[in-house]
C-alpha positions, 0 to 999 in steps of 0.5 A, spaced: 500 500 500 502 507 498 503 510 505 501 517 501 494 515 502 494 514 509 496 522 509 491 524 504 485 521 507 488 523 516 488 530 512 482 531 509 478 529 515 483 534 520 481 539 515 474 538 516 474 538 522 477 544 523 473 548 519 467 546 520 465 542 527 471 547 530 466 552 527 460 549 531 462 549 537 465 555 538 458 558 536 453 552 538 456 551 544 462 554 547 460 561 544 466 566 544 465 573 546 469 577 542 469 582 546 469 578 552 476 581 557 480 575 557 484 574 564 491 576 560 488 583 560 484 583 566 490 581 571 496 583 566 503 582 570 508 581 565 510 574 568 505 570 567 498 574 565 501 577 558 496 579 552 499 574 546 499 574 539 495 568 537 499 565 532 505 567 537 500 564 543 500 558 539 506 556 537 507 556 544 502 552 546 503 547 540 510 545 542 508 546 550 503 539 548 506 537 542 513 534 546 515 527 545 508 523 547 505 524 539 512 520 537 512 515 542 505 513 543 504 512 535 510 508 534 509 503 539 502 503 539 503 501 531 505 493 534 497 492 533 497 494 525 497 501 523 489 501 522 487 502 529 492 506 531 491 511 524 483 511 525 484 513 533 489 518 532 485 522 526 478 521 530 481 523 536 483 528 534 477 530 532 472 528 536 475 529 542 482 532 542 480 538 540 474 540 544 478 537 550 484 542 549 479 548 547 475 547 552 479 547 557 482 554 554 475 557 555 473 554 561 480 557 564 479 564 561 472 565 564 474 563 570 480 568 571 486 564 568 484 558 574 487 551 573 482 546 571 484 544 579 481 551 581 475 549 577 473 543 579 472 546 587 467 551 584 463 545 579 464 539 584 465 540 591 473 542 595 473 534 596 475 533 589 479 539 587 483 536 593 483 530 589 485 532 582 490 537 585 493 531 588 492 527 581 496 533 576 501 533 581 503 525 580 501 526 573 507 532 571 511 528 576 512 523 572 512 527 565 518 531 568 521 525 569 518 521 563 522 527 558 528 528 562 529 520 560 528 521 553 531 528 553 537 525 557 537 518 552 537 521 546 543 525 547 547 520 549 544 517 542 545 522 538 551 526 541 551 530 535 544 535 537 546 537 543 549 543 540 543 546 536 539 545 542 543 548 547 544 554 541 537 554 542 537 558 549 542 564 547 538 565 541 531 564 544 533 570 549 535 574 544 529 574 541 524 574 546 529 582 548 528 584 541 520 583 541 518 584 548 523 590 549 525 593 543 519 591 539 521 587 533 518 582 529 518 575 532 518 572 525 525 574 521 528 573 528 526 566 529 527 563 522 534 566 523 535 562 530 533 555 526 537 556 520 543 557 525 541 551 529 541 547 522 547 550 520 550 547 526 546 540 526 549 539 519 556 541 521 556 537 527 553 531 524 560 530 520 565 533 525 566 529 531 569 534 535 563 539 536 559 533 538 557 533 545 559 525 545 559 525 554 560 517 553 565 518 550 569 523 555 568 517 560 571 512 556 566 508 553 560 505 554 563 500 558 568 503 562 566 503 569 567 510 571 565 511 579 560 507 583 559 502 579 556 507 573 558 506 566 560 511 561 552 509 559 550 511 566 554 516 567 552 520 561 546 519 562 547 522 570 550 528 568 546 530 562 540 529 568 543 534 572 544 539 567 537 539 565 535 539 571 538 546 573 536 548 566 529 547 568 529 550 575 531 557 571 527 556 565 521 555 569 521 561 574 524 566 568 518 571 565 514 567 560 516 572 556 524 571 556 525 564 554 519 560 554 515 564 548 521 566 543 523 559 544 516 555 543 515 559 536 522 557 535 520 550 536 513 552 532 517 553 526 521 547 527 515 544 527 514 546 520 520 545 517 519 538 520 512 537 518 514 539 511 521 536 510 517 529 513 511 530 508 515 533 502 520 527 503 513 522 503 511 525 496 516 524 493 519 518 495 513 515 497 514 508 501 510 502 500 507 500 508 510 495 509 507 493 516 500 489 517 494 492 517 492 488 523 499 485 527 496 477 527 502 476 532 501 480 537 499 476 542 502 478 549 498 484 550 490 485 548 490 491 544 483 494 547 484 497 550 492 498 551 492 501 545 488 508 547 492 509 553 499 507 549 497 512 543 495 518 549 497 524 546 497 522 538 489 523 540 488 526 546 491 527 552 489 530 559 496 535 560 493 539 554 488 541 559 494 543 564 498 547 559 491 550 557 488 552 564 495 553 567 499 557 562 495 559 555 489 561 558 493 567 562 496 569 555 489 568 551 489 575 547 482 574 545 477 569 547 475 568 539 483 566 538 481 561 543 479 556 536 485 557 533 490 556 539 486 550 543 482 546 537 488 547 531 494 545 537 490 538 537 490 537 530 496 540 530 499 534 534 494 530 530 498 532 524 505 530 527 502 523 530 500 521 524 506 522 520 509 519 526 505 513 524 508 513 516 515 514 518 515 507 523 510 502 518 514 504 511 522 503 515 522 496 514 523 493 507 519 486 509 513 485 515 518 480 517 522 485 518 517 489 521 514 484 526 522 482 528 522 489 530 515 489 534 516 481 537 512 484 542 510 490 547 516 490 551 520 491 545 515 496 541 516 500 547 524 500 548 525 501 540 518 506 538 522 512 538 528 509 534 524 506 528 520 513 529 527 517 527 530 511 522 523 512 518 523 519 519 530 520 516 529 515 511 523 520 509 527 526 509 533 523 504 526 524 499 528 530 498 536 528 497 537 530 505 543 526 507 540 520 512 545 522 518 544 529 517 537 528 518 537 524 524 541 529 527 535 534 525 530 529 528 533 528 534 534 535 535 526 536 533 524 531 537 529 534 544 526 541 542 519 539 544 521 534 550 524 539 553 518 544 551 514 540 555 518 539 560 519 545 562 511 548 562 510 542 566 515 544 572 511 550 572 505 547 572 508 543 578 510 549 581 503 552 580 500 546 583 505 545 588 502 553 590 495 551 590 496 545 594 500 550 600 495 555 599 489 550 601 493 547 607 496 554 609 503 552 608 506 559 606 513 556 604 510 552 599 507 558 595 514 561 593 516 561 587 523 558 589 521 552 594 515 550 590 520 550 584 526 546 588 520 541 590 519 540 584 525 539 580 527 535 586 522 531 586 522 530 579 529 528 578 529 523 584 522 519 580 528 519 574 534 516 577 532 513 583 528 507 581 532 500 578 528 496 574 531 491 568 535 497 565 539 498 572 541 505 573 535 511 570 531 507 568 525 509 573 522 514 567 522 508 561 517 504 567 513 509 568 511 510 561 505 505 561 502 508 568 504 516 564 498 513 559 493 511 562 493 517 568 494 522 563 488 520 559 484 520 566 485 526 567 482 528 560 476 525 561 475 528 568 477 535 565 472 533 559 467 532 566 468 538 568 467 542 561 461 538 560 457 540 568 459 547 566 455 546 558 450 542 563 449 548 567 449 554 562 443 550 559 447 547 553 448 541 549 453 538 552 454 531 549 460 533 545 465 533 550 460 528 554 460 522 549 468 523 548 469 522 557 465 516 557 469 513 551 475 516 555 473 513 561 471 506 560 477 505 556 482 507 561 478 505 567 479 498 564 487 499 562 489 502 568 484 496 572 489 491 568 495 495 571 493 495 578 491 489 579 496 485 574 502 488 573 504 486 566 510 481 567 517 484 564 516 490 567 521 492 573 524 489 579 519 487 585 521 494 587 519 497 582 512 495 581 511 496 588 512 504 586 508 502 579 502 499 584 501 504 589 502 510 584 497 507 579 492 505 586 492 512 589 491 515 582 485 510 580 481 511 587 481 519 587 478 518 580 474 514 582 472 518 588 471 523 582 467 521 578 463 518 584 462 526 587 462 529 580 455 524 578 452 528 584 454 534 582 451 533 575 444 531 577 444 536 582 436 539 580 439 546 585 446 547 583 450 554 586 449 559 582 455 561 577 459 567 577 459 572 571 466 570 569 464 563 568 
């Protein structure tokens, strides 16, 4: 089968989806108000609150969302055949995604820049706002370290994108002072960061000494350097400290200053990606060499793993957190709300799609592909491998050398992971406030003690579990637990969105069908992990953590929903503010 096909058809459906069921909604049923004074005006500070640009604001939030998930999760989830996980991404995104991360936007800016935490009081009840407090600090928890590992992997892999990366930095600053102080034009500035962040990835991809190679420093892969580690381990160690004061200091600076100049670098990036994938795609045009339907993967079911694997390639519930902790107090006017929320989901859409072309055309025979994918455990360890050979294959359509672009995907790939690393420390940090706030613990309202908690804490999910791998490895075996908590939090953010429609007398049955879909299906998967535990995955020790974390998170989701259906048959509920 001509792979083209699968993009002709993923597109079309995104690009009606946007255009008209968008459109619906945003009249139907969220109904914008133009003139609507969004909480970036109202509580302007020049740190969090700042009126922005909606194409800025959405290349900001895109790669905020998009980060490594919509790779991973399709490359993996495509161990079933690549038919169930093409129809959920191109669906999902449509029918849930979308009104999820765009709801959560509305939601957010009519209740002054809240998090959907904060909201959940006011809807629900103080008991499950407690609750789902608790659910997001365990959520980005373990997205801080599920990126930190993949961020600190893939430059150990690939040394030669560690320069381009950090470049980034200098560069986004620059930007962000010749736009916000001397009041240049974004574009221009940002086009010339990534053509110098290219330049340097093509340099570096064939001069040895400008890659950044740290286990090599230590004397090889083998080479037991100190307590045991190996140059392996203690790259990986080194590489998770400097990410983790690099984040500390991102993640406390004014939004303007690094945050937003370098997510609309990394919005560019993403469509310079996008093109290069896609150009590569028609003109090279790969045969799909996996089966529709994977006969042979037997070990794991795919209902309903496959939902919870894919995550953020259809919907994912940490869009929520970016569009009611950060993109809501920069939200210019509540109109752009359509652009930044709905079109960031098909955004990811997009990417997950391509994701999914890239790994099913990479291998010349099925054989070769079901050898790659013999089973789930090793669908989850090679996915983002296969995603950046296939991707470099692609490339190479349009005559770009295959080392040099998988340097330049590496680079994308890392580029976004620490995007969303980034935004979810300060997520964190927010949540870590709130939670103080409610418990009257004033230090842990502080910007710095809540950060330092953390980034800590963050550091610590990361380095100090031991599972089969041995060192650092703890962020690899909370990937399937990250799932399926992630796509709780969506149906529970969908929850709210659709007692909030409920009480404004609409039709909520466009975000209430998505929830109970979103719902039955993790519910299921996450019943599954706690009480089996898949085999292979970590020592005794490991699972112990695996079975904890994942049984709190199921019980205060169940708690939840249990208060939230009380709450959503209340014939008298309070009345609600102007604001909401």
């Amino acid at each position: 089968m001509n792979s083209l096909w699968l993009a002709v058809i993923g597109m079309i459906v995104f690009a009606i989806g946007y255009r008209f069921y968008s459109k619906w909604v945003a009249e139907k049923i969220y109904r914008l108000d133009p003139n609507y004074v969004t909480p970036a005006h109202q509580y302007s500070d020049g740190v969090d609150f700042v009126p922005t640009k909606k194409m800025i604001l959405w290349g900001h939030h895109f790669t905020s969302v998009a980060g490594a998930a919509p790779i991973v999760g399709p490359a993996i989830a495509v161990y079933w055949g690549w038919l169930p996980a093409f129809l959920w991404v191109i669906l999902g995104t449509v029918f849930a995604a979308g009104v999820h991360d765009f709801g959560t936007l509305v939601l957010s800016v009519r209740n002054k820049g809240q998090s959907v935490g904060t909201i959940t009081n006011k809807l629900i009840g103080k008991r499950a706002k407690i609750m789902f407090l608790f659910i997001i600090l365990i959520l980005v928890l373990m997205v801080n370290a599920v990126f930190a590992w993949v961020i600190a992997n893939l430059f150990v892999k690939f040394p030669a994108s560690v320069l381009s990366v950090f470049l980034q930095i200098p560069l986004a600053i620059w930007i962000g002072y010749a736009v916000y102080k001397k009041k240049k034009g974004m574009l221009v500035p940002s086009l010339i960061a990534l053509a110098v962040m290219y330049g340097a990835a093509i340099i570096a991809s064939r001069v040895p000494a400008l890659q950044i190679d740290l286990v090599r420093y230590f004397g090889g892969a083998d080479n037991t350097v100190m307590f045991g580690l190996s140059g392996v381990s203690m790259a990986f160690l080194v590489w998770i400290v400097v990410l983790m004061v690099y984040v500390y200091i991102a993640s406390t600076l004014p939004v303007w200053k690094l945050l937003q100049p370098r997510d609309y670098i990394n919005s560019h990036q993403l469509v310079v990606g996008l093109f290069i994938l896609y150009a590569g795609l028609i003109f090279l045009q790969p045969k799909v060499t996996a089966p529709a339907m994977n006969g042979a993967a037997t070990d794991v079911s795919w209902f309903p793993l496959l939902f919870i694997t894919i995550a953020c390639g259809a919907i994912s519930g940490f869009h929520g957190l970016v569009s009611s902790g950060t993109s809501s107090k920069q939200l210019e006017k509540e109109t752009d709300a359509r652009f930044v929320g709905y079109l960031g989901a098909v955004g990811e859409g997009v990417l997950a799609l391509i994701a999914i072309i890239a790994v099913v055309t990479v291998f010349a025979t099925k054989a070769d592909f079901t050898a790659a994918y013999s089973s789930f455990a090793a669908a989850s360890a090679g996915g983002l491998g296969n995603f950046i050979n296939g991707a470099a294959q692609l490339a190479t359509g349009i005559w770009i050398p295959a080392d040099i672009a998988r340097t330049i995907v590496s680079i994308i790939v890392v580029s976004f992971a620490a995007t969303t690393l980034d935004t979810s420390v300060r997520l964190m940090r927010y949540i870590i406030a709130e939670i103080g706030s409610e418990y009257n613990v004033q230090a842990l309202t502080k910007t710095h003690v809540a950060t330092t908690v953390a980034v800590v804490s963050s550091a610590a999910l990361v380095l100090l579990p031991k599972g089969p791998n041995g060192f650092g490895s703890g962020g690899y075996l909370l990937w399937p637990l990250f799932g399926t908590s992630n796509q709780l939090l969506a149906g529970v953010s969908l929850l709210l969105i659709s007692i909030w429609l409920k009480r404004q007398g609409r039709n909520y049955l466009v975000t209430f069908i998505p929830m109970v879909f979103v719902f039955f299906m993790t519910l299921w998967a996450m019943i599954q992990q706690v009480v089996f535990q898949w085999s292979g995955y970590g020592s005794g020790e490991m699972n112990m953590l695996l079975f904890g974390i994942g049984g709190l998170i199921l019980i205060f989701v169940l708690w939840i929903i249990l208060e939230a259906i009380s709450a959503f048959s209340r014939k008298n509920p309070p009345p609600l503010s102007k604001e909401m």
